[in-house]
C-alpha positions, 0 to 999 in steps of 0.5 A: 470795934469791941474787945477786951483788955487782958489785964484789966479784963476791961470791956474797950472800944477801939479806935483812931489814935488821932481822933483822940490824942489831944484829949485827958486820959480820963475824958468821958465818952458819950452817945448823945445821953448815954454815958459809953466810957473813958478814954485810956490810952493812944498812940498817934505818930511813928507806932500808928494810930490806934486809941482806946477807949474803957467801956463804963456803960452797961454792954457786956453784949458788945464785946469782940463784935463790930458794926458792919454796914448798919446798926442792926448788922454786927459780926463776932471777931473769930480771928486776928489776921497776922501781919504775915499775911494781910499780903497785896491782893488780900480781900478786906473790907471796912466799917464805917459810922458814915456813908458808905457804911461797907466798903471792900476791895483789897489790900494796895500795900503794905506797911507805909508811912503817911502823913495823918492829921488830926480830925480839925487838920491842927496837928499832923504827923508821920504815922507808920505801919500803914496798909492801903486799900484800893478804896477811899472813904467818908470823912469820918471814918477812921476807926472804923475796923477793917475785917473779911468774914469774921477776921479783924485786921485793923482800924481806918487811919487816914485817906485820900480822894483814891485810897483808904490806909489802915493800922493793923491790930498786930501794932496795938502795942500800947494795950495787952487787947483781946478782939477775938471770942477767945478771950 
């Protein structure tokens, strides 16, 4: 997921705190080739599990936009979902560079603590802040973004063979961030 940081006024790539926590701050992020950024910043554990990543390439194009179900589908983020009301029964789907690309259902739960490992299952820790999803999902898939329509709620933390748990962008408290089109 695409945004803005406030202060910087740096284009940033958000994603799962644990898929980036063990690395410098300055590790370089590429795709294949192509240079994307640095890494930043993270929180994995108790505060959640969200990172972020400096966008060094040139993609001004891509700010507060995610992917939806494929490289071609992408959506501008209009909205922030408060906490208050990403409510059980709330509509929310999530994105994902691994098949399933598109899943929906809703909202199972709010704010839990869960046991979440690292991508090589080397360091676990209890992360809160977490909201259930009636779906699982691919390995992989953590930070991914979760959204309905063009409202952002988070990014994939963990999952089991029943459910997938996401950290809302309310707990990005690490970074002063800008997903929407308003910044």
């Amino acid at each position: 997921m695409y945004g803005r940081n406030n202060t910087t006024g740096s284009l940033i790539i958000i994603t799962a705190g644990h898929c980036v926590y063990d690395l410098a701050s300055n590790t370089t992020w590429y795709n294949g080739a192509n240079l994307v950024g640095q890494q930043y910043s993270w929180i994995f554990g108790p505060g959640g599990d969200l990172g972020e990543i400096r966008v060094i390439a040139n993609d001004s194009g891509s700010r507060n936009r995610v992917m939806r179900s494929t490289p071609s589908d992408w959506v501008n983020i209009g909205y922030e979902k408060p906490i208050s009301q990403q409510v059980i029964g709330t509509s929310v789907c999530r994105s994902s560079a691994v098949l399933p690309n598109w899943n929906c259902g809703t909202i199972g739960a709010t704010d839990q603590t869960l046991l979440v490992c690292s991508q090589d299952g080397a360091n676990c820790r209890n992360v809160s802040h977490l909201w259930r999803m009636s779906f699982t999902s691919s390995p992989g898939a953590s930070g991914g973004p979760t959204l309905y329509g063009s409202t952002i709620f988070g990014v994939v933390s963990a999952k089991n063979p029943s459910y997938t748990w996401y950290v809302p962008t309310e707990y990005m408290t690490f970074a002063d961030v800008c997903l929407t089109t308003e910044c």
